[in-house]
C-alpha positions in Angstrom: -98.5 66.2 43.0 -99.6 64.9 46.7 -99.0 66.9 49.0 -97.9 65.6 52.8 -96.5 67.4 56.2 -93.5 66.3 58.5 -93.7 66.8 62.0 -90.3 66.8 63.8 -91.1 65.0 66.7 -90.7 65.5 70.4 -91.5 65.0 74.3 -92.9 68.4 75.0 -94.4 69.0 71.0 -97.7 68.0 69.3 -98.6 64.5 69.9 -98.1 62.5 66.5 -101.5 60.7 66.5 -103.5 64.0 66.6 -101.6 66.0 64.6 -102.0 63.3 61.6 -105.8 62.8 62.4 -105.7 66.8 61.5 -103.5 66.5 58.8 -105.7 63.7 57.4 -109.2 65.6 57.9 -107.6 68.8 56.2 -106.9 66.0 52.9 -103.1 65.9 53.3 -102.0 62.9 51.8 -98.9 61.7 54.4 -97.7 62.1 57.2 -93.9 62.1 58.4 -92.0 61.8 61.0 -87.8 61.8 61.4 -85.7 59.7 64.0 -82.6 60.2 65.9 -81.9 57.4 68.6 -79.9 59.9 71.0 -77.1 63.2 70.5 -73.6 62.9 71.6 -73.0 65.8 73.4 -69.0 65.6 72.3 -69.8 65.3 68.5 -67.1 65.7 65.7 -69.7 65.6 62.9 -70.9 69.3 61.5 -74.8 69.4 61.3 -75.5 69.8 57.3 -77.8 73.3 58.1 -75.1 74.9 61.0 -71.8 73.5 59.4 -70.2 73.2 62.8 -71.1 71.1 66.2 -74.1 73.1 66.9 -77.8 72.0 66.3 -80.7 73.9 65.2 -83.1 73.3 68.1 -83.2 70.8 70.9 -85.9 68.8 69.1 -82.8 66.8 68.0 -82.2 66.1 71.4 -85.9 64.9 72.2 -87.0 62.5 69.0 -89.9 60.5 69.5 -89.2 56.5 68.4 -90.5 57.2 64.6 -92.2 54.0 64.7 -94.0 54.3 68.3 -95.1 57.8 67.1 -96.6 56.3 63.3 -98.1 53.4 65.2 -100.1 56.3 67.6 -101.3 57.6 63.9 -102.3 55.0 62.4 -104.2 54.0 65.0 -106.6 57.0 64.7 -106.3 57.8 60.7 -107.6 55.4 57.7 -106.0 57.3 55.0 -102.9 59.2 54.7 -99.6 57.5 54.1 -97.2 57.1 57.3 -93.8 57.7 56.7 -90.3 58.6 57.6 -88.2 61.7 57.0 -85.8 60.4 57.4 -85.3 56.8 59.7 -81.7 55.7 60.4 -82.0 52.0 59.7 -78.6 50.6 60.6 -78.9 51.8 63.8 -81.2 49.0 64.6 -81.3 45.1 64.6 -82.8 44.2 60.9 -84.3 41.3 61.7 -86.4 43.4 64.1 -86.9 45.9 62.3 -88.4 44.4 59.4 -90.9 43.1 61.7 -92.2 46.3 63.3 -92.5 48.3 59.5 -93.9 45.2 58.0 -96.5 45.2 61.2 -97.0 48.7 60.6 -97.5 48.4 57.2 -99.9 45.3 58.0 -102.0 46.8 60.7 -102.6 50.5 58.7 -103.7 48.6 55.2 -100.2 49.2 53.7 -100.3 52.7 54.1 -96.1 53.0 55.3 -93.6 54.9 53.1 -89.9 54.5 54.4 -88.1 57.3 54.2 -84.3 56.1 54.9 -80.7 58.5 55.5 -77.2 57.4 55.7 -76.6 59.6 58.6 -75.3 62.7 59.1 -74.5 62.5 62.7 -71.4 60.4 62.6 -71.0 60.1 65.9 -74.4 59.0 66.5 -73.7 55.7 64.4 -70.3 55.0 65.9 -72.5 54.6 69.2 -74.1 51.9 67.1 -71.3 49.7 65.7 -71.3 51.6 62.7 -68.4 52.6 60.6 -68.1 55.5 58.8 -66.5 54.7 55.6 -69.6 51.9 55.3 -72.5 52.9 55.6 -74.0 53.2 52.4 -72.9 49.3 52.2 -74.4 48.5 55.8 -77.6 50.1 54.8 -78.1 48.7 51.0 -77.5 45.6 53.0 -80.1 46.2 55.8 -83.0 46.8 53.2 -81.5 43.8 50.7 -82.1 42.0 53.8 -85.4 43.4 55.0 -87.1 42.8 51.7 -86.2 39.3 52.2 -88.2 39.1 55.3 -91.0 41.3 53.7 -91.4 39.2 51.0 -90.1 35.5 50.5 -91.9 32.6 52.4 -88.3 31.0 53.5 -85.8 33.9 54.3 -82.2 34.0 54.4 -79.0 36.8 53.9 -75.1 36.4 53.5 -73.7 39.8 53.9 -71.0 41.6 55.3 -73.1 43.4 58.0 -76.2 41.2 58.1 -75.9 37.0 57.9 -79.1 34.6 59.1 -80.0 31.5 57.6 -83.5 30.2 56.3 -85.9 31.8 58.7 -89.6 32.4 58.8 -91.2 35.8 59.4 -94.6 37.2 59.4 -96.4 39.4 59.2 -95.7 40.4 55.3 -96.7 44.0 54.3 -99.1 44.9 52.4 -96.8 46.0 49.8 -95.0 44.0 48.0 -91.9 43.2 47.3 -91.1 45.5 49.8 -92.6 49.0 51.3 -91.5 51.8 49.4 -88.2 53.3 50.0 -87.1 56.9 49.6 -83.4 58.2 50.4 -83.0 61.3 51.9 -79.5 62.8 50.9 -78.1 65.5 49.0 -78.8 65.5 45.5 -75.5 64.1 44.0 -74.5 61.9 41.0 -73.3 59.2 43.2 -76.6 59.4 45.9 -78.9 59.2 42.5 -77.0 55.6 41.6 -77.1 54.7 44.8 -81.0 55.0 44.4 -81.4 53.6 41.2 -79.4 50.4 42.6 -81.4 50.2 45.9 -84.4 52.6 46.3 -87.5 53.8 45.0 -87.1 57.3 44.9 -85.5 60.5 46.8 -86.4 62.7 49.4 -84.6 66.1 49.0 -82.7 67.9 51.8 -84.2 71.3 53.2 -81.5 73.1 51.6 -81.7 71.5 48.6 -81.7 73.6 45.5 -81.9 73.6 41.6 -84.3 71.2 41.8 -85.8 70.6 38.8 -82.1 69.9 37.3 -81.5 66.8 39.7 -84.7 65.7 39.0 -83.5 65.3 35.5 -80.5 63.5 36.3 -82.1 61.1 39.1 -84.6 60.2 35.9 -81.4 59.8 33.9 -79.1 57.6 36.1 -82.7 55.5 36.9 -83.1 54.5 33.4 -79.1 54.0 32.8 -79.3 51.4 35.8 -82.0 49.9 33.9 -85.1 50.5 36.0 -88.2 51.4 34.3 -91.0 53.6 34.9 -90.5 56.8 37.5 -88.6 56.9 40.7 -90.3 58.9 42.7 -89.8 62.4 44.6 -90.6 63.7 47.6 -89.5 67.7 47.9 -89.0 68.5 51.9 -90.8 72.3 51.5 -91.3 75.5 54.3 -94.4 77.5 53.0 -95.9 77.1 50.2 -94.7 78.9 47.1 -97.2 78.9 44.4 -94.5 79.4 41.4 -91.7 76.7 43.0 -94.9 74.0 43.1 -95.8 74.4 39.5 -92.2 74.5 38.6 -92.3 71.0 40.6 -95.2 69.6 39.5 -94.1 70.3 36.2 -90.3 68.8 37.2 -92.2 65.4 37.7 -92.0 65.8 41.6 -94.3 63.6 43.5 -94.6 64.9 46.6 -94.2 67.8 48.9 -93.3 67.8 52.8 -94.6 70.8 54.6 -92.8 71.2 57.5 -94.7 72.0 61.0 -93.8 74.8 63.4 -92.3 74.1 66.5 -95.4 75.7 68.4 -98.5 74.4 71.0 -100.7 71.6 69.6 -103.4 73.6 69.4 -101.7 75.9 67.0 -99.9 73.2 64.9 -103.5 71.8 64.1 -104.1 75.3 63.4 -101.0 76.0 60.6 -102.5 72.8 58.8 -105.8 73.6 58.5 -104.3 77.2 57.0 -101.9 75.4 55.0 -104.6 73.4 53.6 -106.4 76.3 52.7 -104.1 77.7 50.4 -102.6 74.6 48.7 -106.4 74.1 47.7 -107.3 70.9 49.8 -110.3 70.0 52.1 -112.0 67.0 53.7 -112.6 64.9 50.3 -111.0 67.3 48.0 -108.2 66.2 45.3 -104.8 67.8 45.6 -103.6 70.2 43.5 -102.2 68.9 40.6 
């Protein structure tokens, strides 16, 4: 079972680029960031964690572009995977973004993971054109379409959200067909279909619980839908807790997400090399299983 951290992002936090250079050194294997374009400050939406208008922190407010902010670390890492927890695809352009995660993906060695939500923040999307009742159909769309980009020599899409005609576009990534792609939602029967039609795997939310169960039935509905193999698993994870890991590990989970503290660089660098410590790694050590 990798093991990976998630910085939430901001203007007056721990730069990106050195706090994945430490998270690297200290034998993490990724490296995640989240991504909200801008807050409403009238919103209708409840936050999942408050379950009313009010936010957690202001880091919400502050985000760092996701992509500007994995460029910075890739740039100064060789290693660890660079991904998203979670992005908000459909509130960009596809066409564009295809290019900057496939150039990403190109200019790191394939090293990008993209970790995708619907959106909790419904207001946040209506700024963006994008209506409520559809977007689990605009983004199945946007990464139908994206792949197409990624991976065909001659490109083209005929959707309800996304239409262009037989276009060329390079770079490729690395990966192929596509980078890998991890939803972020709550673990329900209907989010573990929408995987197994149009993902990879699932990223579980911070308050996610009974684990091990949905685990189960995401491996279930995968292999209903007719994929084979694994999808994979990424568990989003405060400190470490030596009996949920094994219980985990054992689940089939993939990865875990540490999450960073909202502190001084200087003493985020320092909670990773301690976090490092007790989940077993070091510079050219293997995870714990």
């Amino acid at each position: 079972m990798r093991s990976g951290v998630v910085l939430f992002t901001s203007d007056r936090g721990a730069a990106p680029a050195t706090v994945a250079r430490a998270a690297e050194e200290a034998g993490f294997d990724s490296f995640a960031v989240p991504e909200h374009s801008h807050i409403p400050v009238r919103r209708d939406a409840a936050h999942p964690g408050t379950g009313d208008g009010s936010l957690p922190d202001d880091r919400y407010l502050r985000t760092l572009d996701p992509w500007v902010a994995l460029g910075t670390a890739a740039s100064v890492t060789e290693r660890i995977g660079l991904s998203t927890a979670v992005a908000l695809p459909v509130q960009h352009d596809p066409i564009t973004l295809a290019k900057t995660i496939a150039s990403l993906d190109h200019l790191s060695g394939g090293r990008v993971v993209l970790g995708v939500g619907f959106g909790w923040n419904l207001d946040e999307l209506g700024d963006h054109g994008v209506p409520a009742g559809r977007r689990r159909t605009m983004l199945r769309e946007y990464l139908e379409a994206m792949q197409a980009l990624w991976s065909a020599e001659q490109a083209s899409y005929d959707g309800e959200f996304v239409r262009f005609g037989p276009s060329w576009a390079w770079p490729k990534p690395v990966q192929q067909p596509r980078v890998p792609v991890l939803v972020g939602a709550g673990g329900t029967e209907r989010t573990f279909a929408w995987i197994a039609r149009s993902a990879d795997g699932w990223i579980t939310t911070p308050l996610e619980r009974d684990i091990e169960e949905k685990v189960g039935v995401l491996r279930r509905t995968w292999h209903e839908h007719g994929r084979t193999g694994t999808p994979a698993v990424t568990v989003l994870a405060g400190r470490p807790d030596p009996g949920a890991l094994a219980h985990w590990a054992a689940a089939g989970v993939s990865e875990v997400l540490f999450g960073l503290p909202d502190r001084s660089e200087e003493e985020v660098v320092g909670y990773i090399g301690r976090l490092a410590e007790r989940l077993g790694l070091g510079a050219g050590a293997q995870p714990a299983p």
